[in-house]
N, C-alpha and C positions, 0 to 999 in steps of 0.2 A: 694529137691531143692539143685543145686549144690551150694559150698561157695560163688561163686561170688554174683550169686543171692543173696542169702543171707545177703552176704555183701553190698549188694546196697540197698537194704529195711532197712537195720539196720542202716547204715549212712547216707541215704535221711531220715530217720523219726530223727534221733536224730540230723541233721541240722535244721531240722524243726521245733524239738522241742528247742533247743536254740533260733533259730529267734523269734521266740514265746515268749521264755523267755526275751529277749531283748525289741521285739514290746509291751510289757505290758505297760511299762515305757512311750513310745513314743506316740502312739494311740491305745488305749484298742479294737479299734473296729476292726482296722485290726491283733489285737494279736488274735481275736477272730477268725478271718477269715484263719488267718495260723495254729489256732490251729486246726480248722476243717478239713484244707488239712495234716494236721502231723495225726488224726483221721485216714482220709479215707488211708492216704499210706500207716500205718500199717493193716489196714482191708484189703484195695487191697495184701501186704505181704502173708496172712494165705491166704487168696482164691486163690493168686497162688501155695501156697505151698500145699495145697489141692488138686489143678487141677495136678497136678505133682506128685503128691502120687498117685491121682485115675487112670493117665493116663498112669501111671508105672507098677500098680498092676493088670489092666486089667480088672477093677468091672467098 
């Protein structure tokens, strides 16, 4: 994965995760709902950084 990439999964997930941190306070249900989207973006992260490894290495 080149830095940008990189860079953009690391600073979408930890805007996320602040907002998160912020929405608890406000309404817990939707801290819950952003927390789940802060989940899946760093999940979506490794699975591209996987598909980008596999499809560099040729397996």
């Amino acid at each position: 994965m080149n830095k940008g990439l990189a860079l953009w999964f690391a600073a979408s997930s930890m805007a996320l995760i602040t907002l998160c941190a912020i929405l608890i306070n406000e309404s817990p249900l939707l801290a819950a709902g952003v927390g789940v989207v802060a989940v899946l973006n760093i999940g979506w992260g490794f699975v591209t950084k996987a598909r980008i490894r596999r499809k560099t290495s040729g397996v």
